[in-house]
Residue, then its C-alpha position, 0 to 999 in steps of 0.5 A: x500500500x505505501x508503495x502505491x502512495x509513493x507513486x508518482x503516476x498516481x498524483x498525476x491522475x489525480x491532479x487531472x481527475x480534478x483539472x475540470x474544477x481547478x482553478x483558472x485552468x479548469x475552465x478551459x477544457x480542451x486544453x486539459x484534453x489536449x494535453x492528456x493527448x500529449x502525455x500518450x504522444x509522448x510517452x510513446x515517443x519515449x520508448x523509441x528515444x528514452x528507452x531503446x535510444x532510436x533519434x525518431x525526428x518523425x513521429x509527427x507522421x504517425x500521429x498526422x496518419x492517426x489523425x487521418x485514419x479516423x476521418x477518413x474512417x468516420x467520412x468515407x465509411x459506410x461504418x465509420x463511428x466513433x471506436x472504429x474512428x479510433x481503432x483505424x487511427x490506432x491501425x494506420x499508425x502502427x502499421x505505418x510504423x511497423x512497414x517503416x521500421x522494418x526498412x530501417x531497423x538496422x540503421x543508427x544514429x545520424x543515419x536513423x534520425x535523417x531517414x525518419x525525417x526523410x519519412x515524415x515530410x514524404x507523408x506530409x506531401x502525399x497527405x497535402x497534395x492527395x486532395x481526393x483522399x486527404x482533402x489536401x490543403x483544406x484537411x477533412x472536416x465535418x467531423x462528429x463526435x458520437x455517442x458510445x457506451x451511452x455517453x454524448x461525446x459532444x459534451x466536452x467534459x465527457x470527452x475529456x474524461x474519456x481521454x483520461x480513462x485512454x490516457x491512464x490505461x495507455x501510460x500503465x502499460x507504457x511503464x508496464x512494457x519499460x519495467x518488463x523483461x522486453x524493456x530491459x531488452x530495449x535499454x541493453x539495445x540502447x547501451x550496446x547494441x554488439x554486446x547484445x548481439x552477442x548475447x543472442x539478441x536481434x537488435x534489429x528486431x527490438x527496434x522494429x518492434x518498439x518503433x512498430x508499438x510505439x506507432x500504435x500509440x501515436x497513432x490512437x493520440x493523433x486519432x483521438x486528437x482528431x475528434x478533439x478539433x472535429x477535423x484533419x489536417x496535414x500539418x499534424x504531419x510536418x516536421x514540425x511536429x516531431x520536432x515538437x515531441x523531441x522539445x517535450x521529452x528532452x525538456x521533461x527529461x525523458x531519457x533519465x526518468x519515465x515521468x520526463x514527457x509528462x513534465x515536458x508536455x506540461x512545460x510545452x502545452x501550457x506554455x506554448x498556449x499562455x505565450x502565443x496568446x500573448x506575442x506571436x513569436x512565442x516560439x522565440x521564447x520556447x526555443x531560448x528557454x529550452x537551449x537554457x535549460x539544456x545548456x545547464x542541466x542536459x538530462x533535463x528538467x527531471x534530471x535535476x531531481x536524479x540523485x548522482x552516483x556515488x564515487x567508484x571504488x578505487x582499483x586497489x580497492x576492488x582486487x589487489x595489483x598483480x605485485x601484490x598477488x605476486x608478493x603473497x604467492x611468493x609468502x605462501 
């Protein structure tokens, strides 16, 4: 019991449990809705970069092609509805994610991060130039939120709380994948890919498998954004995006701490709407603050609260030098 008291993750359900009767935030509703969208997006992303050590500057894909997959679904099927909205949204994603990790998955670094970006805007120009399927520049709008389980999901605050219950689930098996024998298999990936090698490990699988995974969950929090602004958009698609991702989890501090994308999704959300209402260049004000940041505490905001090693263990201390062995041969 005190261990579950002790749980990070429980505080921030609560506190968003409660964000609609919070003070001054609690009136705006699509905010809070946006922002659980975020914590999914997030916390998918981070298992490709926090937990396996993949550079994905493309994610912004999946989570457009989510997008897409639900309007497109809701549009242009004669059984379009709201779950299967976001069971298509779910599928193109990680389908998308699984056929391109494939072709990827034994690439590294530099060479990763520029294919996956490479990716992302070969979608966002079919998605914007594909005017009969995608609606082109205009995006696909017309979309309604419809009722399930007998609930009206027009109502915004049931909307949100719907988001919630997706986003709990979604964020406990995330931790649940990262603290199992298969995410220790993706930080082994991440710390030596030859050792793993060796160990009779396919790091070219792992990789494949987590991109694949982590697609699914972009793709549901682009699906579910879609609902959320009742419309589809290419822009979701743009480089842009996956950069915003990357600038949420590196700020939060997602490559030393499970909880990092959340707090940078706090950081980004609120304060991209709270400056930007403010000057039209916030963005000028996001990216100082974030070379700041970076520039002081490189593991970011959650690598501040990490306790630092204590000092190794002299050599001499650990096993004696080979003089010394010698010398109680000789004695022996």
């Amino acid at each position: 019991m005190k261990k579950i008291f002790r749980d990070p993750l429980l505080y921030i359900f609560l506190i968003f449990l409660l964000y609609p009767v919070l003070p001054f935030v609690g009136k705006s509703i699509s905010l809070g809705t946006e922002l659980l969208l975020w914590f999914i997006f997030t916390l998918s992303f981070n298992l490709c970069l926090g937990h396996t050590g993949l550079p994905s500057f493309g994610h912004g894909a999946f989570y457009g092609l989510g997008a897409f997959g639900a309007a497109i679904t809701f549009l242009r099927l004669p059984q379009g509805g709201f779950l299967s909205s976001l069971i298509a949204g779910l599928l193109v994603g990680g389908i998308a994610a699984g056929t391109f990790g494939w072709l990827i998955r034994n690439k590294r670094g530099v060479y990763f991060a520029m294919l996956t970006v490479a990716f992302t805007q070969v979608t966002y120009g079919i998605c914007w130039r594909w005017d009969s399927v995608t609606g082109g520049e205009m995006g696909l709008s017309g979309i309604s939120r419809l009722n399930f389980l007998g609930l009206s999901m027009r109502d915004p605050h049931v909307y949100y709380y719907f988001c919630f219950a997706v986003m709990v689930i979604c964020a406990l098996v995330i931790r649940t994948i990262s603290r199992s024998c298969y995410g220790l298999s993706l930080q082994s990936v991440r710390q030596n890919h030859i050792r793993t090698q060796f160990l009779g490990y396919d790091p070219g699988f792992y990789r494949f498998s987590v991109y694949a995974l982590s697609g699914l969950f972009a793709g549901l929090a682009g699906a579910m954004y879609c609902l959320l602004i009742q419309a589809a958009f290419s822009d979701t698609l743009h480089w842009s995006r996956s950069g915003d991702v990357v600038m949420a989890t590196l700020l939060g501090g997602g490559t030393v701490s499970f909880y990092g994308p959340i707090v940078g999704s706090i950081i980004f959300v609120i304060g991209k709407t709270l400056v930007s209402a403010a000057w039209e260049n916030w963005m000028l004000i996001y990216g100082l603050s974030f070379v700041i940041i970076l520039s002081f505490f490189p593991t970011g905001i959650m690598g501040m609260f990490k306790k630092k090693p204590g000092l190794a263990a002299k050599p001499a201390e650990l096993s004696p030098t080979p003089e010394k062995t010698v010398e109680r041969r000789t004695e022996n």
